[in-house]
Every structure is written in C-alpha cells, then in structure tokens.
C-alpha positions as CSV (number, residue, x, y, z in Angstrom):
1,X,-20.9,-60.8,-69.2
2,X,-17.5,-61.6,-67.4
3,X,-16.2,-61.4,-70.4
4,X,-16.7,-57.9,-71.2
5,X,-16.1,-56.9,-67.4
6,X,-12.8,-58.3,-67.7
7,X,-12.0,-56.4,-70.9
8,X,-13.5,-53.3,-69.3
9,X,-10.9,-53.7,-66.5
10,X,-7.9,-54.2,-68.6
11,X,-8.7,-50.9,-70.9
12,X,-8.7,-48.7,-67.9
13,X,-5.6,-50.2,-66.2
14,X,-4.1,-50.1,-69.1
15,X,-5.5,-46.1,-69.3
16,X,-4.1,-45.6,-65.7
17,X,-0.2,-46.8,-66.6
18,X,-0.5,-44.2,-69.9
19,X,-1.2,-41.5,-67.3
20,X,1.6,-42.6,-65.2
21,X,3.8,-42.7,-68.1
22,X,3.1,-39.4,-69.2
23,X,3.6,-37.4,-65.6
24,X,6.8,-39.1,-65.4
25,X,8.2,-37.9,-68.6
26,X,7.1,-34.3,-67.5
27,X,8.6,-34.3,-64.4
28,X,12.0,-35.5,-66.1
29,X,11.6,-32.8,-68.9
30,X,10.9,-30.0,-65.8
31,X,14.4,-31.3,-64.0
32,X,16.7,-31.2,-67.7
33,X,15.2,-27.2,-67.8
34,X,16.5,-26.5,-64.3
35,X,19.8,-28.3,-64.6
36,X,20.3,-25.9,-68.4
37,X,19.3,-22.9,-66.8
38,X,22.0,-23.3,-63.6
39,X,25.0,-24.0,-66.3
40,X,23.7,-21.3,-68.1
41,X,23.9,-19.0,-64.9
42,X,27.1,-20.5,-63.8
43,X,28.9,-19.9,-67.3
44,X,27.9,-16.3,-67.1
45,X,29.0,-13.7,-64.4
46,X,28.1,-15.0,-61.0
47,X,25.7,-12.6,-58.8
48,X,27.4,-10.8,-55.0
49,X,24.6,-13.4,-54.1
50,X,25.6,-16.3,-55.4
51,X,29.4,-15.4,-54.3
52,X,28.5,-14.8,-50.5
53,X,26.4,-18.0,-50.7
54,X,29.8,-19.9,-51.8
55,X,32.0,-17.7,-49.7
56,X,29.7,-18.3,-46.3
57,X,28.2,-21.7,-46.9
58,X,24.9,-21.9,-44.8
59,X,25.1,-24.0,-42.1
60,X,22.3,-26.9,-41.7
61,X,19.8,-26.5,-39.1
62,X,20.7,-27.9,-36.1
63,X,17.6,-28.0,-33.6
64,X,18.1,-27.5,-29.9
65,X,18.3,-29.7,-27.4
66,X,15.1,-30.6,-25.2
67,X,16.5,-30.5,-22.3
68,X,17.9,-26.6,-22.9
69,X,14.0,-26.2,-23.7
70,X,12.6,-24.2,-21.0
71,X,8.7,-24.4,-20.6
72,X,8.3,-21.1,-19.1
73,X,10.4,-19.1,-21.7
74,X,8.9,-16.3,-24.0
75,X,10.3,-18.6,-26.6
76,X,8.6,-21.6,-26.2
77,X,5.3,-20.0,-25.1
78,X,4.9,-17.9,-28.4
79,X,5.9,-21.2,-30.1
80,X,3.2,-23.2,-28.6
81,X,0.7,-20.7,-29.2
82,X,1.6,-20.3,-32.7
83,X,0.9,-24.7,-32.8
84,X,-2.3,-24.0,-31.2
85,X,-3.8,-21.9,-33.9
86,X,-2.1,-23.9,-36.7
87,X,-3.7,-27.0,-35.5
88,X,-5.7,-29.5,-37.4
89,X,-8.3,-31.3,-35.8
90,X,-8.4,-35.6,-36.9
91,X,-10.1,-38.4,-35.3
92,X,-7.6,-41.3,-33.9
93,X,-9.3,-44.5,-33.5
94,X,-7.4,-47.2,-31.5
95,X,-8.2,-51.0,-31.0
96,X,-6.4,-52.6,-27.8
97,X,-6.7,-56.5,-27.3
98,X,-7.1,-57.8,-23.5
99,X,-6.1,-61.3,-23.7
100,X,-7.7,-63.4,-20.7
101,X,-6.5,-66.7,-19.1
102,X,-7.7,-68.9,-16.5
103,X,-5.4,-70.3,-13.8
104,X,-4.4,-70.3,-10.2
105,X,-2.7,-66.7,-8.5
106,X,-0.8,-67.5,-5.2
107,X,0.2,-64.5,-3.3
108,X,3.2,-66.4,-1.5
109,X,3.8,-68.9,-4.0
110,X,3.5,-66.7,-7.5
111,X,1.9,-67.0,-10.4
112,X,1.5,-69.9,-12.2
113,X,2.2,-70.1,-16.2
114,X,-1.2,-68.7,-17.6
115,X,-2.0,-70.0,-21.2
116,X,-3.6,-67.5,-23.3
117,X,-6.4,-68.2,-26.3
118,X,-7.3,-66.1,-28.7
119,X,-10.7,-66.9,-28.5
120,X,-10.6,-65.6,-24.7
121,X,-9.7,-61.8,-25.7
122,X,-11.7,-58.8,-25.7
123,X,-11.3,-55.5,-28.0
124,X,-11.4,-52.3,-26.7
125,X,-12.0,-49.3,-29.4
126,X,-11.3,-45.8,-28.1
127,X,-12.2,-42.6,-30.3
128,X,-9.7,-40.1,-29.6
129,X,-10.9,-36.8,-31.6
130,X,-8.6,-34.2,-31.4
131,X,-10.4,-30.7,-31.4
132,X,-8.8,-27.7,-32.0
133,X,-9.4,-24.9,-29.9
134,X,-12.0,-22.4,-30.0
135,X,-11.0,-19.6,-27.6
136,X,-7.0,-18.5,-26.9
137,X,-5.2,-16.3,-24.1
138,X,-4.0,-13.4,-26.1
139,X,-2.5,-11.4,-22.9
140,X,0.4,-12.4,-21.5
141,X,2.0,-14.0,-24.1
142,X,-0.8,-16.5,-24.4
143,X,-0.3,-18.0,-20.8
144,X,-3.2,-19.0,-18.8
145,X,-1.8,-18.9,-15.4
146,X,-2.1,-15.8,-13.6
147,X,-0.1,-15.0,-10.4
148,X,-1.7,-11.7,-8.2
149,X,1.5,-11.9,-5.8
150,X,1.5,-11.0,-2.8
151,X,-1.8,-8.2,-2.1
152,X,-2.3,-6.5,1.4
153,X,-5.2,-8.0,3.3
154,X,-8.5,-6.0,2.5
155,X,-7.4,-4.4,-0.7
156,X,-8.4,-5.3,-4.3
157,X,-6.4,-5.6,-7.4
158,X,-7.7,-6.0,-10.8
159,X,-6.3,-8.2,-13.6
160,X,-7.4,-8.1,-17.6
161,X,-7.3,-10.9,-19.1
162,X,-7.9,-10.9,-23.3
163,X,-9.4,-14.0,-24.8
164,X,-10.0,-14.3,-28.2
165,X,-12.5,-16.4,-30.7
166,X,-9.8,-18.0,-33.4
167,X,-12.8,-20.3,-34.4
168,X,-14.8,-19.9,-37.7
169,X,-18.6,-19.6,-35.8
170,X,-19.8,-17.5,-32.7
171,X,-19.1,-18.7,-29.9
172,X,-21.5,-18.7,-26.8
173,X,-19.4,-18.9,-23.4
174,X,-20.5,-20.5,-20.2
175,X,-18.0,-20.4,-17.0
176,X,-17.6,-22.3,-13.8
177,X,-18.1,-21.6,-10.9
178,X,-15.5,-19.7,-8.3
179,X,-15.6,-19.7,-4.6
180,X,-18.2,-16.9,-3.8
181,X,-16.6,-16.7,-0.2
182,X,-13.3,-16.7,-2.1
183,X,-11.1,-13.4,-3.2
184,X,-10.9,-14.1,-6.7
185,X,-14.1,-12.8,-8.7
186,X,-15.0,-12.6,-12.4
187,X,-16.6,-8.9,-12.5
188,X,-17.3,-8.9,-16.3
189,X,-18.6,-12.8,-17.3
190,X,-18.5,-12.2,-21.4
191,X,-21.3,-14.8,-22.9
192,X,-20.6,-14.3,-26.6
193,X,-18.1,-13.7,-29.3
194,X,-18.3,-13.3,-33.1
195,X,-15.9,-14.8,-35.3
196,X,-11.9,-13.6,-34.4
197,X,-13.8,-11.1,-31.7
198,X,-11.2,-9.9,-28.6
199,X,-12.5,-8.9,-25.5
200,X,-11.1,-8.4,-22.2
201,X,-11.9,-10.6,-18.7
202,X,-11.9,-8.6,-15.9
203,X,-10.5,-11.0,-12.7
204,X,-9.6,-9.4,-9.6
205,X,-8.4,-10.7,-6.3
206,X,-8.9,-9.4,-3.0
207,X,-7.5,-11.5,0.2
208,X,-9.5,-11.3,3.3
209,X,-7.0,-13.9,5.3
210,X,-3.0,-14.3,5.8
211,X,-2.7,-17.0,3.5
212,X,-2.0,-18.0,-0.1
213,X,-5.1,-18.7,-2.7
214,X,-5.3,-20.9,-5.7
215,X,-8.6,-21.7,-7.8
216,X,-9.4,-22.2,-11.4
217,X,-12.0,-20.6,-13.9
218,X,-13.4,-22.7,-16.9
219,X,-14.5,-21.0,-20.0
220,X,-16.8,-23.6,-22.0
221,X,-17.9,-23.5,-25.2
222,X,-19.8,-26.5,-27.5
223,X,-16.3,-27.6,-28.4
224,X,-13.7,-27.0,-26.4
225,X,-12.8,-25.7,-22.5
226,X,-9.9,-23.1,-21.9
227,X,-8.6,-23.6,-17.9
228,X,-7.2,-20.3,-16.1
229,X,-5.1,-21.1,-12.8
230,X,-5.5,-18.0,-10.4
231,X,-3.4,-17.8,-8.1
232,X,-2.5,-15.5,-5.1
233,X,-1.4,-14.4,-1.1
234,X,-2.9,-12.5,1.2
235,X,-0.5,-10.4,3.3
236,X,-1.1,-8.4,6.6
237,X,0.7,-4.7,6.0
238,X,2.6,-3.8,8.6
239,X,4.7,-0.9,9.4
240,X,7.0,0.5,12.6
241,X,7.3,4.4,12.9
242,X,9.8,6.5,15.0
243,X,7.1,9.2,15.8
244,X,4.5,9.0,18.6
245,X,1.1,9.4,18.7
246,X,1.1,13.0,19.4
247,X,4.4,15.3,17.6
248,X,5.4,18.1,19.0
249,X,6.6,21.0,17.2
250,X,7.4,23.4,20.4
251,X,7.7,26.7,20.5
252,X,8.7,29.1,17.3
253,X,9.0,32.5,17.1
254,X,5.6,33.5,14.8
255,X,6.0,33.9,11.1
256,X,8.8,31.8,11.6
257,X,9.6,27.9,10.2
258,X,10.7,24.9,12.2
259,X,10.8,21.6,11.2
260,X,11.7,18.0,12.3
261,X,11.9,14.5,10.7
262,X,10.4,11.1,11.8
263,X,10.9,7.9,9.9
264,X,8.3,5.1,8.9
265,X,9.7,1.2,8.3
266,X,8.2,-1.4,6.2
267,X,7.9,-4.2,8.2
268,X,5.7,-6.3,5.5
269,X,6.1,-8.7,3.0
270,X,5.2,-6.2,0.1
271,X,6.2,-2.8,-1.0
272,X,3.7,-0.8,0.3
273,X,1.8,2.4,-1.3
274,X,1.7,5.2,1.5
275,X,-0.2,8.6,1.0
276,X,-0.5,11.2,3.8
277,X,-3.3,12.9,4.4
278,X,-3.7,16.3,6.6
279,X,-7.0,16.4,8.3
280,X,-6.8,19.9,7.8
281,X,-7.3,19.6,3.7
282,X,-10.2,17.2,4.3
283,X,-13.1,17.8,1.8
284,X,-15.1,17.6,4.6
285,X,-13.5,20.7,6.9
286,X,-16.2,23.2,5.6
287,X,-19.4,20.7,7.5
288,X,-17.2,19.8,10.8
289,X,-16.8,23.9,11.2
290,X,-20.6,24.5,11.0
291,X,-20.8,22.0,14.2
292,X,-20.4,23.3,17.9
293,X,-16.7,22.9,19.6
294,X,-15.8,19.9,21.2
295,X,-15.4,22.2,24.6
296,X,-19.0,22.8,24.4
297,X,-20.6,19.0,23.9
298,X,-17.7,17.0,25.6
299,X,-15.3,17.8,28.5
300,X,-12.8,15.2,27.8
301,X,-12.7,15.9,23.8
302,X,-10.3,18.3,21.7
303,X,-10.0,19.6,18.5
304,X,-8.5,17.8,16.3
305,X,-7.4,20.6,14.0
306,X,-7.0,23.3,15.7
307,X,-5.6,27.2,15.1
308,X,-4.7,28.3,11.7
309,X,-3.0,30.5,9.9
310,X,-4.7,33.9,9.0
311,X,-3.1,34.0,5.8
312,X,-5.4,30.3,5.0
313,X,-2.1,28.7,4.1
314,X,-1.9,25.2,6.1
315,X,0.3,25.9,9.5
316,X,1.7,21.7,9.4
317,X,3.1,20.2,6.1
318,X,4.5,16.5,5.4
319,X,6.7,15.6,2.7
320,X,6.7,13.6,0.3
321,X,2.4,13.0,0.4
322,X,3.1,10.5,-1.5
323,X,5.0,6.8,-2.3
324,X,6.1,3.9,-2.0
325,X,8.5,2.2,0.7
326,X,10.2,-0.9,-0.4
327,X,10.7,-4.0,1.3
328,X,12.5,-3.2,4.5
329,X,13.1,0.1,3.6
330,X,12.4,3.3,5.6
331,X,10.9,6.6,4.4
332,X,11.7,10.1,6.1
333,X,9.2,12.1,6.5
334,X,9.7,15.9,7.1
335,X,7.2,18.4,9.2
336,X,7.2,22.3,8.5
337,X,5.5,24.3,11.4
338,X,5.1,27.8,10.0
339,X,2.9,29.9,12.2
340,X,1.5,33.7,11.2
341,X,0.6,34.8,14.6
342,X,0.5,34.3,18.0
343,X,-1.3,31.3,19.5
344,X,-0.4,28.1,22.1
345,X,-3.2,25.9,19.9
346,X,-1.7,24.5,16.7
347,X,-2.8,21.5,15.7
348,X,-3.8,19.4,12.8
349,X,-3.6,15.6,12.3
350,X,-2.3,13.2,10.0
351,X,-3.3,10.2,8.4
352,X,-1.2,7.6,6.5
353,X,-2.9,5.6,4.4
354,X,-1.8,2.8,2.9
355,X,-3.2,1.6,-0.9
356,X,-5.3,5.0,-0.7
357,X,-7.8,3.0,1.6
358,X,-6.3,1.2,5.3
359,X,-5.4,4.0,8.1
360,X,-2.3,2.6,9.5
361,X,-1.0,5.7,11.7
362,X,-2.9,8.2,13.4
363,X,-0.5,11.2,14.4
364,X,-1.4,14.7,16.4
365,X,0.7,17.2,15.6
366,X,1.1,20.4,17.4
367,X,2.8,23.7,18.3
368,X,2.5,27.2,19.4
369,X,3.8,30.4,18.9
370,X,4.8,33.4,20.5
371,X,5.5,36.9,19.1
372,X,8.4,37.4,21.9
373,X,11.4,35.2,22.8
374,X,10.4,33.7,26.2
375,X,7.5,31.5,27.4
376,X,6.0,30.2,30.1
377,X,4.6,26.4,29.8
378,X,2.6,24.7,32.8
379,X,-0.2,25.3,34.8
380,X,-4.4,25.1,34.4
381,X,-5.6,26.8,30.8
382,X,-7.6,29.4,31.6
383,X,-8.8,30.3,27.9
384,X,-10.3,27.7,25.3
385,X,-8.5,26.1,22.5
386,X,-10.3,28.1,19.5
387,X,-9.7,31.2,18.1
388,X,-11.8,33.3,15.1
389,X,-9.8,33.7,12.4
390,X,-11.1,37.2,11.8
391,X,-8.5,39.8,13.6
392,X,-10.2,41.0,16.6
393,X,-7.8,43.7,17.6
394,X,-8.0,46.9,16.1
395,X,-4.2,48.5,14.8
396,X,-4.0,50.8,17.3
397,X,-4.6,48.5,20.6
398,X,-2.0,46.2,18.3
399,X,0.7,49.4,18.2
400,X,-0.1,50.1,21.6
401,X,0.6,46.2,22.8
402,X,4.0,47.0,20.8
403,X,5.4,50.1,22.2
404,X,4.9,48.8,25.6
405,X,7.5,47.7,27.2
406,X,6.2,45.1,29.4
407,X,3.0,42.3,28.9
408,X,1.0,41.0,31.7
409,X,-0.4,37.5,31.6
410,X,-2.2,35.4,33.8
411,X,-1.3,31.8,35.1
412,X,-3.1,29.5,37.3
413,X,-1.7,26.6,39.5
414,X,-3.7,23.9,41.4
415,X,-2.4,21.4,43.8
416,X,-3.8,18.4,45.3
417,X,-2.3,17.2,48.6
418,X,-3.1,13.9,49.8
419,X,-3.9,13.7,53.7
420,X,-5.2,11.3,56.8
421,X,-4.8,10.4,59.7
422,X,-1.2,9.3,59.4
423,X,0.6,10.9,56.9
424,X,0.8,13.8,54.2
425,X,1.8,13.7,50.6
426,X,2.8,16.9,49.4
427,X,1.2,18.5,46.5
428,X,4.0,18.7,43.3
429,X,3.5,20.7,40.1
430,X,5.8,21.5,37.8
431,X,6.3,25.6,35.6
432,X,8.8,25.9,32.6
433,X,10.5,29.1,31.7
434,X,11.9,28.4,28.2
435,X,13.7,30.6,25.8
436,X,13.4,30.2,21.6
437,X,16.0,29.3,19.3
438,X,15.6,32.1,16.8
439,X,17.3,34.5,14.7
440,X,15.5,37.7,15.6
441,X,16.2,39.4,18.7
442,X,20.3,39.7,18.7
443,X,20.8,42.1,21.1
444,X,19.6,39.7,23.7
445,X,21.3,36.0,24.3
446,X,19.6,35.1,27.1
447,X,16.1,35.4,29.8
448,X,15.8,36.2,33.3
449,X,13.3,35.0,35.4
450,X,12.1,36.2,38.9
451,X,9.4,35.6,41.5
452,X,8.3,38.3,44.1
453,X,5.3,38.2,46.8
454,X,6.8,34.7,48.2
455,X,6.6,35.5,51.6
456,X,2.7,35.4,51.9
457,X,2.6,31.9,49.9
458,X,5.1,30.6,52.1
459,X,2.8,31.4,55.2
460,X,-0.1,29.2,53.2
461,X,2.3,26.5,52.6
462,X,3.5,27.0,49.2
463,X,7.0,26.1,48.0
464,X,9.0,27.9,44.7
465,X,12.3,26.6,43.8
466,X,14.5,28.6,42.3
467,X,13.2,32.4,43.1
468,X,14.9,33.3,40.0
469,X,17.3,32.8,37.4
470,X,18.6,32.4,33.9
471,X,17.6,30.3,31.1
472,X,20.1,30.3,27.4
473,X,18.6,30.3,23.5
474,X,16.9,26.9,22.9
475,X,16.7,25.6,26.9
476,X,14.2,25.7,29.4
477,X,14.0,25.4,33.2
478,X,11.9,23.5,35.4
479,X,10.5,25.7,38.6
480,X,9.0,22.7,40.9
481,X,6.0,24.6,42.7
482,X,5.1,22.2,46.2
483,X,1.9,22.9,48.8
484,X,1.5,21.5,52.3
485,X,-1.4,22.3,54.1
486,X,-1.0,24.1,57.7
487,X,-1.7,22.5,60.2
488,X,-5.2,23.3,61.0
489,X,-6.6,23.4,56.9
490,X,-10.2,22.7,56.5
491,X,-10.4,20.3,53.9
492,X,-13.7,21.2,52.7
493,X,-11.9,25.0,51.9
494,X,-9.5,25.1,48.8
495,X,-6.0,27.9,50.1
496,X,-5.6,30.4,47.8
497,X,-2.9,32.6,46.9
498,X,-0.8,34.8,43.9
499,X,2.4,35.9,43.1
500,X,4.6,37.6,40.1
501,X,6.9,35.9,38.1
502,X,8.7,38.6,36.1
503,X,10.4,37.5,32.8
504,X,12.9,40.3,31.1
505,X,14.0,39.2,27.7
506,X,13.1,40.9,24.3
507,X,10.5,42.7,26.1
508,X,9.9,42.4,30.3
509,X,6.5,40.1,30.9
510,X,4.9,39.9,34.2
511,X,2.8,36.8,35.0
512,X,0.1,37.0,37.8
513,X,0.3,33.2,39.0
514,X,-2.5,32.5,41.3
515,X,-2.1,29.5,43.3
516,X,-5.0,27.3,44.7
517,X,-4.6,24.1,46.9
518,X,-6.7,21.4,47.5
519,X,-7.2,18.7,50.3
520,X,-8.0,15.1,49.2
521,X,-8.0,13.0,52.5
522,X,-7.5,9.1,51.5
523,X,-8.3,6.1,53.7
524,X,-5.0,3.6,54.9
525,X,-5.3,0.7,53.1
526,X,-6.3,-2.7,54.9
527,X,-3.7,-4.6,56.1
C-alpha cells in the first residue's frame, strides 16, 4: 500500500514539472516572435508614429506630491468616487498577542523590570470585513456634505440631493432620525431602489433662530450606511431705507408726471431678494371695494388706496418690482405720480417683500392734483376721501367751469385756545398758498394772493399774517392764522367768522374761509 502511494506521488510530480516545462518553452517561443517582428519593422520604413515617439520620448510618470493633494478639490473628489465604485470587498483577519506580567508599579519610584512568559499571553482575533458600498452621492460631485449658507430667518430653501444604488440587489432604505424641532427636514424619505436606480432626496432647511445649524442624516441599508453632514445659519434680514412711512408726491398739475427717488440699504448678512408690491394691483382689490369705506365704520381709519385714475392705469409706479440688493449695497427706487384728473386724495401703498414672503417696509404714498397752477393746503376737510370713478359732470357744466374766469372754493379753519384763570394760550394754525412747477401756463410766472373782510375777524379776535402777497413756480407760503378770545367769550359758545382769500394765477380763485374758535379752559397744575 505505501508502496503504490509513493509511486502514485512521484508520477504526478513528475506530470507537474512536464507542464512547467512546456509553458516555459511557449512563453520563450512568444518573446523570439516579438523581438523578429520589431527588426522586421525597424529595417523597413519607420511610421510618423514611431518618429515622434523617438523625436519626443515620453516622459515617465511622475505622481504628485501628497502634500499638493488637496481633499476638497474636484480632482481628488471624482478620484475617490471612482475608488469607491471600483472597490472590492475582502475579509482581513488579525491576531494581536497581549503579553502579561506580574510585578510591582510605583507611581513615585517607576516601574520595576516586568518579566514576560509566553504562557501568560492572550490572543485577540479581530475580523475586519471590508464592504463595499451600496448607495453613492451622485450630486455634487459625489460629496456628502451639504452647506445651505447663510438663509434669512423664517424662509425655506430646498436642496436635491441624488443617491444612487451601484449594488447588484434592491436595496430597501431606512434613515435616522433628524431634530423634528430642528430646520433641516427630509420631505421625500425614498424606502427602495432597484438595481443602478437614481432618485433624488429632497432636504431643505429653514432657520427659525440667529444661529448656525449642523446635523447629520443616515441612510441604512442591510450592508452598508451612507452619512450626509447638513449644515447651515440662520440670519435676521435687515434693511435701512431713506423714505418714511408716508411719501409725498405734492402737488402736480393733472395729466402730468412727477417723480422722486428713495434708496433701500442692505444691512444683512446675505444678499437679499426684494419684490415690491402695490396694494393697488392686489388680487384681492375687487372684494375690499364691495366693503363699506373706512369713513363710514371707523373715524380714525383711511383708505389705504385711494383715488384713481379714470383711464384704470395705476396713478403710483416703483421701479425696478423686482431684485436683488447685494451685501451692503443700496438699491434706488423710483416713484411716478401721474394723475388724469383733479383730486387732493391719491394714494396707494407699498409693500416690499423680501424672499416673496417677509414684509419688511410698509410705505403710504400720496399726492394730489389740481387742474390750475395754485393751491391752497391747510385747514379742516370738508369733503370725504373717495370719489366714483364714473364722471359725474356732464360736458357742458365741465365747459362752463372752463370759460369762467374765476372758481370759488370753500375752506374751513378751527382754533382751539387754551384759557383759565391765569393765563391765555393763543390759538395757532397754519394755511399754505403754493404754486406748481409746471410747464403749462407760460404767460404767468408767478401767484398772488389776497385777503379781504379782515376787519370783522379782527373784532372776534382773529389774526392773518400777511394780508397778501406773492408766491414764485415751485414755492409756497405759510399764512399763520391766530384767535384770542375777547374778553367776555363764553366758553360753552364756539366764535365764528369768514373771509376771502382771492388767488389770481392761471385763472383768479376765490376761497370762502370760514373761521371757528374754540375755548378749552385747563386747570394750573399743582405745585
């Protein structure tokens, strides 16, 4: 029997060196062909390839340095995706020896020599399998950290993120958890994909405090985990602009243009998104007509949009609607009044919003217009501030208006003087006679202004300084109107009077302004 085992062995040894034999004489017959065929080549005429290859000799590939390797670099992260699809998984299995001894450790003296036996040691096997992964970042260039930047407080971005399955099996995908009082939310969790299937993760981010944000989103599968960092800052928007809360257009000539400018920093962090928006153009204009006027429900509330043009083209218009303002930058904006018609009660409002969703500025804008040159500004309104659209005057009470040569208006002052015991505080208001900057009306460069029936008012205690006067293109004068009561007022009676103010510009207008004064008797205070 050990016989014929042993002869067994020695045949197929013996078979094994044959088959050696016999590959190494082919692999020196396949090395003689080559060799023949390149003197063959070289004897004959050489190729323009063969030439440049002598001419340029290639130079040996030198690789970079690792320190000129830069981790974040398109380079080096397409690289390291490319590994990560090209890798094989193994199993590493490592044994590590923990040799014991037995002896004395002093602290303040040292260690002692410690004698070692191998019969005191322990083994520690560790299985390292190396998986390869299941599920890649496809979007941005295979990176799995995500940076929002800097987002205004309140608003929501949106980031896509494309994963894909580079496995050989469907894949069923389970996530962790994020913050739910957090800003970073996962609106479209994906649980499966098929074999080499991309889909897109929806993440998006929206800050509700002044601070930076940083949390991270498993995606597990039976094999592997793919980790996204998300990371972001909330930012408070902030913005300084030159205009106040109410803008005042003044006084144009109708179916005539002014406008004026006012500027709007950025103050933030952030380039913000701006959009203006006219109250006036609001979707909802149509239901806010059908309700009653302000006058009518509150005292103390106005319209905000107020007359418009007959023609239904918008009376106010900003420019640009629409942008965005840098960091520390500024934006002009520029307001068109452009009126069809006589009225004192322009007015619309504006909105500017920033990210199409926070209200940042609230700005009244107004205006009137006057079909003549001259204007008088001050005293009590005595009509309401809405008008129909629909023209009320007929054409001929319109040509008759215009032929005449002179307009009669009506204007109403009150005065309030403060009186007891002791002392009088004279009652002070305040008229303007002002002129418009215009083109029309060149035959006449400046207004005169008048008053006439002063003696009776000055008998009841009423004051008007100056009696008359002129006022230039684009200017207006003050008229201080002052009451004192006579001696022997009853407080509990108001004192009445009227007089003309006569304006001759364009056209002569005469204005009946009624005066009434008031007593409003006041305690000393205590000492």
């Amino acid at each position: 029997m050990c016989q014929a085992a042993e002869a067994k062995a020695q045949a197929e040894k013996k078979a094994r060196e044959l088959e050696l034999q016999r590959k190494k004489e082919e692999a020196l017959a396949s090395k003689k062909d080559v060799k023949k065929l390149a003197s063959i080549s070289f004897l004959g005429q050489p190729s323009k390839e063969y030439a440049t290859k002598d001419k340029y000799p290639s130079k040996p590939f030198e690789p970079p340095n690792p320190e000129d390797i830069s981790s974040n670099s398109e380079e080096y992260i397409a690289a390291h995706l490319s590994l990560v699809r090209s890798f094989a998984e193994r199993f590493d299995r490592y044994i590590i020896p923990c040799l014991v001894a037995y002896g004395v450790i002093d602290e303040k003296r040292g260690a002692e020599i410690l004698h070692f036996s191998p019969y005191n040691t322990l083994y520690l096997e560790l299985h390292c399998p190396s998986m390869a992964p299941v599920v890649v970042v496809t979007s941005n260039n295979g990176r799995t950290f995500f940076n929002f930047g800097d987002v205004a407080v309140g608003h929501r971005i949106k980031e896509k993120v494309k994963i894909q399955n580079i496995s050989q099996e469907q894949l069923v995908l389970h996530y962790s958890l994020l913050d739910p009082f957090g800003p970073f939310l996962l609106a479209n969790p994906i649980c499966m994909l098929e074999e080499g299937e991309s889909r897109d993760l929806v993440i998006t981010f929206c800050p509700e405090e002044n601070k930076s944000f940083f949390e991270t989103l498993a995606l597990r599968s039976e094999k592997a985990t793919l980790t996204l960092t998300l990371t972001g800052r909330g930012v408070i928007t902030s913005i300084a602009c030159s205009a106040e809360d109410v803008f005042d257009m003044g006084y144009v000539v109708s179916k005539e243009t002014a406008t004026a400018t006012f500027n709007i920093e950025n103050t933030s962090t952030l380039p913000l998104k701006y959009t203006i928006v006219l109250e006036s153009l609001s979707p909802n204009r149509d239901e806010d007509l059908q309700e009653l006027p302000p006058f009518l429900i509150s005292q103390g509330k106005t319209n905000l949009v107020g007359t418009q043009n007959y023609s239904g083209l918008s009376v106010f218009t900003v420019s640009p609607v629409e942008g965005i303002i840098g960091l520390g930058k500024f934006q002009e904006f520029t307001v068109t009044f452009s009126p069809d018609h006589e009225s004192l009660y322009y007015s619309d409002r504006v909105q500017v919003l920033l990210f199409d969703k926070e209200v940042v500025r609230v700005i009244q804008l107004k205006g009137a217009a006057r079909n003549h040159m001259m204007y008088v500004e001050g005293g009590e309104p005595l009509d309401v501030p809405i008008e129909s659209l629909a023209v009320t005057t007929s054409v001929a009470e319109e040509t008759a208006k215009a032929e005449s040569d002179k307009a009669t208006n009506s204007i109403l002052v009150s005065l309030e003087s403060v009186q007891s015991e002791t002392f009088v505080i004279p009652a002070v208001r305040e008229l303007k006679v002002g002129v418009i900057r215009t083109t029309q009306f060149t035959s006449k460069k400046n207004v005169e202004f008048s008053w006439e029936s002063l003696q009776i008012l000055q008998q009841k205690g009423f004051t008007v300084d100056p009696v008359k006067g002129t006022v230039e293109r684009g200017q207006t004068k003050a008229i201080s109107v002052s009451w004192v009561p006579p001696a022997g007022s009853d407080p509990n009676q108001p004192v009445t009077g009227s007089a003309i103010l006569t304006l001759k510009g364009d056209i002569k207008e005469i204005y009946n302004v009624y005066f009434m004064g008031r007593i409003v008797t006041r305690e000393l205070p205590p000492n």
